[in-house]
C-alpha positions in Angstrom: -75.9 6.1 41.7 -73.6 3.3 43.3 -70.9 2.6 40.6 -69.8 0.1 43.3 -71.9 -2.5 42.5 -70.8 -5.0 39.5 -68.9 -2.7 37.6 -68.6 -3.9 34.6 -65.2 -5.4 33.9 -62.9 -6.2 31.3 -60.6 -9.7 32.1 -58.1 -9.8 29.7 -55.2 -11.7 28.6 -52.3 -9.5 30.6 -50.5 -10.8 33.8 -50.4 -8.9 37.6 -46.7 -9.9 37.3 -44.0 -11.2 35.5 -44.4 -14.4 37.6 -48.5 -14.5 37.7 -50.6 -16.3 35.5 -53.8 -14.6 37.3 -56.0 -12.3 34.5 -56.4 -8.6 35.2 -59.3 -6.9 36.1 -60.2 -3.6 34.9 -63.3 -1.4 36.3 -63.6 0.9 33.7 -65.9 3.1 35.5 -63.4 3.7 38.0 -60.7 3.2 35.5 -58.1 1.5 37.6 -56.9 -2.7 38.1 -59.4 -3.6 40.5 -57.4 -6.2 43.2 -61.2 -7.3 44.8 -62.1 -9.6 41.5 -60.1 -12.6 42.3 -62.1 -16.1 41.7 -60.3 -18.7 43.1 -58.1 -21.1 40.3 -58.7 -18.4 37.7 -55.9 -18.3 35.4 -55.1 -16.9 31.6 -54.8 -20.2 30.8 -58.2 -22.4 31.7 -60.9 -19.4 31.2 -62.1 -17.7 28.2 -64.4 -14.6 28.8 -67.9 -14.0 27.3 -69.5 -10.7 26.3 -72.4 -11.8 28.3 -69.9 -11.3 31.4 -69.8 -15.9 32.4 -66.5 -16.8 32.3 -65.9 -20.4 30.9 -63.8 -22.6 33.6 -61.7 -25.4 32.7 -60.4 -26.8 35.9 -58.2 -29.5 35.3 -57.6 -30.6 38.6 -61.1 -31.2 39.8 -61.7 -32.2 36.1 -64.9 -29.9 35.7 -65.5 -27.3 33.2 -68.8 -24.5 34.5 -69.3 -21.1 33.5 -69.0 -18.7 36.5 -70.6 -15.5 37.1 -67.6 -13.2 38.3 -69.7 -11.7 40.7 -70.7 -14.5 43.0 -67.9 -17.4 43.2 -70.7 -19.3 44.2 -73.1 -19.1 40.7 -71.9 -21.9 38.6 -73.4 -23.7 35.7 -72.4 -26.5 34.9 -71.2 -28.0 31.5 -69.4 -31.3 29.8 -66.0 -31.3 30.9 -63.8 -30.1 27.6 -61.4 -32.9 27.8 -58.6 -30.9 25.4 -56.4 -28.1 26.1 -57.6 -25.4 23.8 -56.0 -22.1 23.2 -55.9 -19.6 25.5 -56.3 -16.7 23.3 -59.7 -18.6 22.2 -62.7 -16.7 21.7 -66.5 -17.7 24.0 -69.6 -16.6 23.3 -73.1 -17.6 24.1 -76.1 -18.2 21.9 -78.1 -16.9 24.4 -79.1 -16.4 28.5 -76.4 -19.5 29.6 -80.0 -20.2 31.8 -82.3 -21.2 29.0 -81.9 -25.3 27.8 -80.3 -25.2 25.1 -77.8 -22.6 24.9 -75.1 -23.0 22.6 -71.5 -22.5 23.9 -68.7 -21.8 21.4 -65.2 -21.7 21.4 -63.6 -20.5 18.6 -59.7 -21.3 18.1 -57.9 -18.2 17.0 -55.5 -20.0 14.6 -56.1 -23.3 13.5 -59.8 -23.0 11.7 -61.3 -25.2 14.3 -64.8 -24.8 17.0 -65.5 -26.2 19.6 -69.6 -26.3 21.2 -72.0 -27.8 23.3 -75.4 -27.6 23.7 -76.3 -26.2 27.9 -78.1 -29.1 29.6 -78.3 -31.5 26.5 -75.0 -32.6 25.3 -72.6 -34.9 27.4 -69.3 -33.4 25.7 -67.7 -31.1 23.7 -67.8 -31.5 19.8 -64.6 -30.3 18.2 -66.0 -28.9 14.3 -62.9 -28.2 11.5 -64.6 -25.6 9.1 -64.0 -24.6 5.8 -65.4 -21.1 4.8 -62.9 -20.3 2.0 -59.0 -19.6 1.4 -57.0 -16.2 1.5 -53.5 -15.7 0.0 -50.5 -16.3 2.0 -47.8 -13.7 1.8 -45.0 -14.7 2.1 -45.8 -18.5 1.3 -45.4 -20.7 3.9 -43.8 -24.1 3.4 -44.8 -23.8 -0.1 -48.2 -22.8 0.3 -49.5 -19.5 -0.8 -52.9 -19.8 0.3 -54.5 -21.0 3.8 -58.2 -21.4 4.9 -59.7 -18.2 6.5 -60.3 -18.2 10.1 -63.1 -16.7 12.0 -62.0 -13.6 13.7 -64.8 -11.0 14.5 -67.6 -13.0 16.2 -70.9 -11.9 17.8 -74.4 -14.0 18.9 -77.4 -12.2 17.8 -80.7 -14.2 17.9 -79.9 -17.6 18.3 -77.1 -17.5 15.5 -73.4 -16.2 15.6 -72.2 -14.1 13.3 -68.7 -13.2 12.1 -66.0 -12.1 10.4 -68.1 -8.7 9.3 -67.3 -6.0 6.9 -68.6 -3.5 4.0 -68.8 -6.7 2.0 -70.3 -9.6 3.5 -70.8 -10.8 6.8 -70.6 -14.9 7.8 -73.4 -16.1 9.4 -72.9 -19.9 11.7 -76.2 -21.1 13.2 -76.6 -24.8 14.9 -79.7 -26.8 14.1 -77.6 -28.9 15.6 -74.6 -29.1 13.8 -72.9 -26.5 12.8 -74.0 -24.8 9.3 -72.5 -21.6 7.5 -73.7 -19.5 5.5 -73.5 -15.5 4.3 -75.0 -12.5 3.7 -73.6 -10.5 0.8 -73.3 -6.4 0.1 -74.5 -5.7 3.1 -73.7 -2.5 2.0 -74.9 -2.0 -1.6 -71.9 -2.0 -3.4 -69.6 -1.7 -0.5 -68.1 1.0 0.8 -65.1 0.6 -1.3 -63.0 1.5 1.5 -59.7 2.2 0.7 -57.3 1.5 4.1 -57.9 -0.5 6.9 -60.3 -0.7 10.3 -60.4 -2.6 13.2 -64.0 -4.6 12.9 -65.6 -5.2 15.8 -69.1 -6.7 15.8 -71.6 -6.3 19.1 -74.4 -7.6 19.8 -76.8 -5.1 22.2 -80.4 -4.8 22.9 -81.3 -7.3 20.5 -79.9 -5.3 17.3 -76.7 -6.3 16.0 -74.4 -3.4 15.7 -70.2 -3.1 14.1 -68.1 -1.1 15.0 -64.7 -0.1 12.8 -61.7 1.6 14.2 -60.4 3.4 10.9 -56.9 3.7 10.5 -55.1 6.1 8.7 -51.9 5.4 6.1 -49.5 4.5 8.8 -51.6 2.0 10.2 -51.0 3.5 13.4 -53.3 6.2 13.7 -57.2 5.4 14.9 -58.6 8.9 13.2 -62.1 7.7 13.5 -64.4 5.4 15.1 -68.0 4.8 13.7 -71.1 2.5 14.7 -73.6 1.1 11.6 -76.3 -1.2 12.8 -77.3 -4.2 10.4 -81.2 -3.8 8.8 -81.8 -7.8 8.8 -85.6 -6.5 6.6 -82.6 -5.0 4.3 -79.6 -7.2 5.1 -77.7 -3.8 4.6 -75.7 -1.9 7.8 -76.6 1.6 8.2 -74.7 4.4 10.3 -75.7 4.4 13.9 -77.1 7.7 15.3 -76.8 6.3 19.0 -76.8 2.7 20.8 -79.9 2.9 22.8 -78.3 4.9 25.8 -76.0 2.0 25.7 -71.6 2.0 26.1 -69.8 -0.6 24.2 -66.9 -2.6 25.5 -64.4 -3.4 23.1 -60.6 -4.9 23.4 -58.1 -6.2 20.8 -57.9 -10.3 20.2 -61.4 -10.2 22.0 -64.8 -9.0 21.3 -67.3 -6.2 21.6 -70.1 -6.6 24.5 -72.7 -3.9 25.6 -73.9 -2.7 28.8 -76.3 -0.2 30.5 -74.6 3.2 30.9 -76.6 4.2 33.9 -76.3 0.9 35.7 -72.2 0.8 35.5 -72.0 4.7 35.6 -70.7 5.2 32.0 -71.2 7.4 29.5 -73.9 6.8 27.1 -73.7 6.2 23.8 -70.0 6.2 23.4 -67.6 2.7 22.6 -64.9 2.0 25.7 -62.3 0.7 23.7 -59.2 -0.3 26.1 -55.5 -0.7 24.7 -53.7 -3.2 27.6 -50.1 -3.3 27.4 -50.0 0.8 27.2 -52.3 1.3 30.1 -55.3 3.7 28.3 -58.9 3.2 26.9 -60.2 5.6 25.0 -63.7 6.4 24.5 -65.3 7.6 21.4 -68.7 8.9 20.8 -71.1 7.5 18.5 -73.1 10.4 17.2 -69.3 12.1 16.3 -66.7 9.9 16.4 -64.9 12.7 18.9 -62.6 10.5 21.2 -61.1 11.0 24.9 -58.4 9.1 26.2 -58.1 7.8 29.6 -55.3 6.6 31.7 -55.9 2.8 33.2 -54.7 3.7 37.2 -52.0 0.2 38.3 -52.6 -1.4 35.4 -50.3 -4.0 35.4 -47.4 -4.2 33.0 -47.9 -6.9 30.0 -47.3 -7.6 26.3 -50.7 -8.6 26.3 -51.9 -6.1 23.7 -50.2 -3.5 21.8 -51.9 -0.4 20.1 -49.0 2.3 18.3 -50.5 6.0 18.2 -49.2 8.3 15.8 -46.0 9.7 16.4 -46.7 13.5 16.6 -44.5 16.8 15.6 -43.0 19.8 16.5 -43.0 22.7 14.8 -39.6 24.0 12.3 -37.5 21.4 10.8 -38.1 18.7 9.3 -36.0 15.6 8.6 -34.7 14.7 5.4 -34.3 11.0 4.1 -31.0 11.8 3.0 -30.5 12.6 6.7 -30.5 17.1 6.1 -32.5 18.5 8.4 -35.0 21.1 6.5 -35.4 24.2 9.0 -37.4 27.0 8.2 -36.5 30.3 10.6 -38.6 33.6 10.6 -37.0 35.2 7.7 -34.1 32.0 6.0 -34.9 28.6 5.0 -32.1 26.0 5.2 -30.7 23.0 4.9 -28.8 21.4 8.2 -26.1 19.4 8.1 -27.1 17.5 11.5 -23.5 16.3 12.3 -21.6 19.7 11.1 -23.4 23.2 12.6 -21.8 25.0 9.8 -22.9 22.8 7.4 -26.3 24.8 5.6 -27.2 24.9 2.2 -29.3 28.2 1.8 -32.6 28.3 -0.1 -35.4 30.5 -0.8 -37.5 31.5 2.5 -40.9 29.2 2.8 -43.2 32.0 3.2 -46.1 29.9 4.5 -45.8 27.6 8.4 -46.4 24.2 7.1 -48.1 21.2 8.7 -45.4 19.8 11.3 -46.1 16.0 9.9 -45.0 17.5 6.1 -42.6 14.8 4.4 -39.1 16.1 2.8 -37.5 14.7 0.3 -34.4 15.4 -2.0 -34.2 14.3 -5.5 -30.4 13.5 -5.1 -27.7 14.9 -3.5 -28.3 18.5 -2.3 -24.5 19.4 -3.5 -25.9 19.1 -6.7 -27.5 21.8 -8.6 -30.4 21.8 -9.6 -31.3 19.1 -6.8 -35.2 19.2 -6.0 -35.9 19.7 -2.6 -40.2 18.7 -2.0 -41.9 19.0 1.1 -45.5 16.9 0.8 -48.4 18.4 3.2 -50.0 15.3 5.3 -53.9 16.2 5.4 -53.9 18.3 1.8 -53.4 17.5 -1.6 -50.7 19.4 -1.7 -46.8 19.5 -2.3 -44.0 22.6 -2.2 -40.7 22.4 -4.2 -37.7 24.5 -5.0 -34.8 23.9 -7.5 -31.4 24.0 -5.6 -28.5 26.2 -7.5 -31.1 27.0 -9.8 -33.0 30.2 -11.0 -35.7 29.5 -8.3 -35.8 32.4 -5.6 -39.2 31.2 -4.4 -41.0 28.1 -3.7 -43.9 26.9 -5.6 -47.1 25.5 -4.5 -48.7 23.0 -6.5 -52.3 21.6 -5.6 -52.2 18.0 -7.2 -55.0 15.7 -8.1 -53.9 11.9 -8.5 -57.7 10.8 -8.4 -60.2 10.3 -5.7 -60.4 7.3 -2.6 -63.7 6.6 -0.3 -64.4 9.0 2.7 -65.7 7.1 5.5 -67.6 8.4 7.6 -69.3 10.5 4.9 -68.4 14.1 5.5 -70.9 17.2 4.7 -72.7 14.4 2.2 -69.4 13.8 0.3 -68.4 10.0 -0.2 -65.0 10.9 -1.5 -62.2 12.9 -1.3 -59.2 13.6 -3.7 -55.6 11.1 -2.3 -53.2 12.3 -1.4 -49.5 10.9 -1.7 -48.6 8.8 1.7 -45.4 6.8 1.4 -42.4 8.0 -1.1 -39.2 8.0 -1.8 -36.5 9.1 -4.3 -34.5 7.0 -6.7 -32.9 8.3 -10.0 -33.8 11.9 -10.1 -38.3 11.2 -9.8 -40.3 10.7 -7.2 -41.8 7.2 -5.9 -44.9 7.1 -3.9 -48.3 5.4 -2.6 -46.3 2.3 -3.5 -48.6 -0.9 -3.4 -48.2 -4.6 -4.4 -49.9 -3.6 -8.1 -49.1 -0.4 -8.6 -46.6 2.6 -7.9 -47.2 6.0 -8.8 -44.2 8.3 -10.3 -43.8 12.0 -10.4 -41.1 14.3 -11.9 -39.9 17.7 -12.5 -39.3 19.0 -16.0 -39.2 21.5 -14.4 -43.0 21.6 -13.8 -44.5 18.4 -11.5 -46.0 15.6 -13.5 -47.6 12.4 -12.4 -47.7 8.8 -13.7 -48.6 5.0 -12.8 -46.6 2.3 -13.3 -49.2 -1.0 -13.3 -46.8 -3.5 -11.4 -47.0 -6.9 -14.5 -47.1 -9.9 -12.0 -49.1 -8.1 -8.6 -48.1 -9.4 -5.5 -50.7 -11.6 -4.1 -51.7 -10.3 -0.3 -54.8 -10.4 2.1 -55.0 -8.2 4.4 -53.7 -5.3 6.0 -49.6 -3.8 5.6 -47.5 -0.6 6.7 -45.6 0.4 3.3 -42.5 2.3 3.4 -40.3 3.1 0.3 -36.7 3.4 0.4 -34.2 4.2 -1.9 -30.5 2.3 -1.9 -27.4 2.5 -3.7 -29.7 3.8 -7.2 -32.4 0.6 -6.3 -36.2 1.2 -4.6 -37.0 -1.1 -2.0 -40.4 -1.4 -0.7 -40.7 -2.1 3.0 -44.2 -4.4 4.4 -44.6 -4.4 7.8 -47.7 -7.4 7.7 -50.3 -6.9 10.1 -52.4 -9.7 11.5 -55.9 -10.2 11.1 -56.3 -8.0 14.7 -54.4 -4.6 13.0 -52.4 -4.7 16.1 -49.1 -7.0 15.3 -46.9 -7.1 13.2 -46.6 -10.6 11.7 -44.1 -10.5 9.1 -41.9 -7.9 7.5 -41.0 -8.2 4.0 -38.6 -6.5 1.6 -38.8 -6.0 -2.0 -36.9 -4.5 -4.8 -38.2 -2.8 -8.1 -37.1 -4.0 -11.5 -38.0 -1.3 -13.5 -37.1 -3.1 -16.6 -39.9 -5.8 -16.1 -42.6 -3.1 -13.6 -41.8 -6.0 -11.0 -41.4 -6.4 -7.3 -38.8 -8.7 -7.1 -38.5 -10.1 -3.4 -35.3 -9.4 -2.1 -32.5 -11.5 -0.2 -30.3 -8.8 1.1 -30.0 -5.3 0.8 -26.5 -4.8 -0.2 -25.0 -5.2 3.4 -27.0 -1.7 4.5 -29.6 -0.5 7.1 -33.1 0.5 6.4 -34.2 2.9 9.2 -38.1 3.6 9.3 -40.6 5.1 11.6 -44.5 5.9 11.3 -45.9 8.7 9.6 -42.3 9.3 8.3 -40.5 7.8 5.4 -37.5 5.4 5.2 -33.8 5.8 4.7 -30.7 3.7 3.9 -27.6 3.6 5.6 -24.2 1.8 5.9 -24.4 -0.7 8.6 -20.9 -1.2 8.9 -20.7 3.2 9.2 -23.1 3.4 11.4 -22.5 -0.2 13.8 -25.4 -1.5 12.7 -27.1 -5.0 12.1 -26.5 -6.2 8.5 -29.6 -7.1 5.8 -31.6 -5.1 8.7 -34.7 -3.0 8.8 -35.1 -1.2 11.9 -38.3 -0.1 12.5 -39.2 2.9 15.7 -41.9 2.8 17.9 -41.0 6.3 19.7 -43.7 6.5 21.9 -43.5 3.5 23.3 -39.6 3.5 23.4 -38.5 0.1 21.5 -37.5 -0.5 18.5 -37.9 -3.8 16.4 -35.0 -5.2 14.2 -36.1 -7.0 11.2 -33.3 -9.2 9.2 -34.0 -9.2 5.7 -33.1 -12.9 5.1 -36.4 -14.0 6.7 -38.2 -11.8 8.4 -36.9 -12.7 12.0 -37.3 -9.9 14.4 -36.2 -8.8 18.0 -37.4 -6.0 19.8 -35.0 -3.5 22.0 -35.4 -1.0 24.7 -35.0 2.7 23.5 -32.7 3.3 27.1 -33.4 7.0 28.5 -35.6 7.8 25.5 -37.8 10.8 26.6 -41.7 10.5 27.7 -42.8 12.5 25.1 -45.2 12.6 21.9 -43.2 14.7 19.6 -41.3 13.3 17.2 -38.2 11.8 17.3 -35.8 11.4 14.5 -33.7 8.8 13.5 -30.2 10.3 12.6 -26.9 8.2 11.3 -24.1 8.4 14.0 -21.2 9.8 13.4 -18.8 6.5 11.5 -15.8 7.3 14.0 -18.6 6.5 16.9 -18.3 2.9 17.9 -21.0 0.6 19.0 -21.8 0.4 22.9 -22.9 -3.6 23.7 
């Protein structure tokens, strides 16, 4: 087979160079940046790609706007000239063949709830369309707003119509006949899924069956741990899980869309989604009938912020980090605590008998000094947790298998739809145990001496849409919980936000400061508090770790401003790395 011959491409929203304006071309087949796709005045800034494979041209210096076949510089069709600058992170698609009269050509603005179209050899401009399809909260309120209009963001054409924004829930449906018109389809899935967590929603349109794809993420929002394929039943208006695509591989990019193509034509694999992660030079791709995934290095990709995906931060085997900054090491025969600035520094406690899960959380009730301090180490996949009594009478630890209630599996596994959940982010404050914090509920467990569980129903819930990173930190006797606010891609962080607990009212109160200290978190991993001023750092701060990808953002409290940093001569690695305070005599390299 010649895999030469129009490979199928992904142009994406990235820059050859830090002075180039000129789209990158990937060949996924061959997976490298192919330099033979250049189409003359093609920039990131006057073309939007469709998943048909037409790029849309806006040329303002010729004043023409065509769609262009990227294989032959020469194909053109040509269209009204769109008279507007329009985003350039904009979505296109196509109603159908750009060939056949009629055609419908969308653009869809990716902030501002606003479409532009025209009609393929019958309209003589562009009509600009403001919709109205609802309103989601805003959080944090915006110039004293708490709600705004929801935007399209998932798009596909399937038959003539365009449908969007899809999930377990409802799915939008826009046809032209020939103005614009919305409508819906509801419980597409009877029910729902009732999907508890977040996925990345793609929907694809392929062989005239419309199919969605969802990235799952896990409870750090960093973590793809599955990828599954349903295909809508229009007789049914329900999706059901997809066995296969046809022989088919699906294309798929963040801030972009899905599109399908032959497997044997481009020399891919069949049935499997391509799903390609810019800015850190990879695709992966994932196989329908499992879900297994392979990841693939992109060969001189070009450096860009275009696109950002954060993997898990993995672990090594043996200790295991504290939040109150002890390092938990169990040996072959001793357990101890480490003192990570003094060697001699170790607390002794009863041998774990058992190797534990590397990703296992620790956490101290209080000091460790302290008798009778409980030191808990919380198991990642099971619903389990270990604990020991410092000073005490313990000699051993205990293992307790808890059950705080059930969430939705998806996919279904072994013809189970749920599974029991387990506790994700948590923190100590007061002697108990905070966890799975959320902005209506927090859950509570103590030891007297035996582990029991609670709920505390948060009175006034926050009001959120959409998708957050939670992270709860104990400082100075006061539990902070820490959002990092996700956009409606999963792939940035929007906001951050701080918030403190009144326990007298079962409030989150939203904070202003946080008492001149440092918030230090990381995925899969918990936060901590320190003293800025100890430890020569940024004020009111949350610094937030991206160890794989060496940076790290700093967040100020006050309003959620953030910078990003270099981590300089961090190791190319994917174990874990720790955040540790510095030593307070240390003083601050600029």
């Amino acid at each position: 087979m010649d895999k030469t011959n129009r490979v199928p491409c992904l142009a994406l929203y990235v820059k050859h160079g830090a002075d180039s304006d000129k789209p990158a071309l990937f060949s996924i087949s061959e997976k490298k940046a192919i330099n033979g796709g250049d189409i003359p005045g093609l920039t990131n800034t006057n073309s939007w790609v469709t998943p048909q494979g037409w790029i849309l041209v806006r040329d303002t210096v010729s004043t023409a706007t065509f769609l262009q076949n990227p294989h032959d510089s020469t194909d053109k069709i040509q269209l009204p000239h769109l008279s507007q600058d329009v985003h350039s992170s904009s979505t296109c698609l196509l109603s159908c063949k750009p060939t056949i009269h009629g055609c419908v050509v969308l653009l869809v603005e990716p902030v501002g709830t606003i479409i532009w179209y025209c009609h393929v050899g019958d309209d003589e401009k562009w009509v600009k369309h403001e919709y109205d399809i609802g309103t989601q909260p805003l959080d944090p309120p915006l110039d004293g707003k708490d709600h705004e209009k929801v935007p399209i963001c998932s798009i596909a054409a399937f038959q003539g119509k365009f449908y969007f924004n899809g999930d377990f829930e409802s799915i939008g449906v826009l046809e032209f006949s020939p103005a614009p018109t919305f409508s819906s389809i509801t419980d597409p899935i009877i029910g729902g899924l009732g999907v508890m967590g977040m996925a990345n929603v793609y929907l694809v349109e392929s062989l005239d069956k419309l199919y969605m794809v969802c990235q799952m993420y896990d409870s750090d929002m960093e973590t793809i741990y599955d990828v599954t394929v349903y295909r809508m039943d229009f007789l049914k208006q329900q999706w059901r899980v997809a066995e296969d695509i046809g022989g088919r591989a699906f294309l798929i990019a963040s801030c972009y869309f899905g599109a399908s193509r032959s497997a044997d034509e481009y020399g891919l694999e069949k049935d499997c989604v391509y799903a390609i992660f810019a800015r850190d030079k990879y695709f992966e791709v994932s196989k329908v009938e499992d879900g297994e995934t392979e990841e693939h290095e992109l060969i001189e990709a070009p450096d860009s912020k275009g696109g950002t995906c954060h993997k898990a931060i993995g672990r090594t085997s043996g200790g295991r980090l504290a939040d109150a900054g002890w390092i938990l090491i169990r040996h072959d025969t001793t357990t101890v605590l480490q003192n990570p600035q003094d060697p001699d520094g170790k607390i002794q406690l009863p041998h774990l008998p058992e190797v534990l899960h590397s990703r296992c959380a620790c956490v101290l009730s209080g000091k460790p000094t302290i008798p009778g301090c409980v030191v808990l180490l919380v198991e990642p996949e099971d619903t389990i947790i270990w604990y020991c009594h410092l000073g005490g009478e313990d000699e051993e630890w205990a293992r307790h298998e808890y059950d705080i209630g059930t969430q939705p599996l998806l996919p279904l596994v072994d013809g189970k739809g749920n599974e029991k959940a387990p506790i994700t982010s948590i923190a100590a404050c007061q002697g108990k145990f905070y966890f799975n914090g959320r902005f209506n509920s927090i859950r509570v467990l103590e030891f007297t001496p035996e582990p029991t569980f609670s709920f505390i129903a948060i009175t006034e819930p926050l009001d959120f849409w959409g998708a957050a990173s939670v992270f709860l930190v104990e400082s100075e006797g006061e539990l902070y919980m820490v959002s990092q606010l996700f956009d409606y891609n999963l792939e940035y962080i929007c906001d951050v936000t701080v918030h403190k607990m009144d326990f007298s009212k079962h409030q989150w109160c939203t904070a202003e400061d946080i008492g001149g200290r440092t918030f230090l978190i990381a995925p899969c991993y918990f936060g901590a508090s320190r003293s800025a001023d100890e430890c020569w750092l940024e004020k009111d701060c949350v610094y937030a770790i991206f160890a794989r990808y060496k940076y790290f953002d700093v967040s100020k409290v006050e309003d959620g401003e953030t910078e990003e940093y270099d981590l300089i001569e961090a190791p190319n690695s994917d174990i874990r790395m720790w955040i540790l305070p510095i030593d307070g005599s240390r003083k601050r390299e600029c």
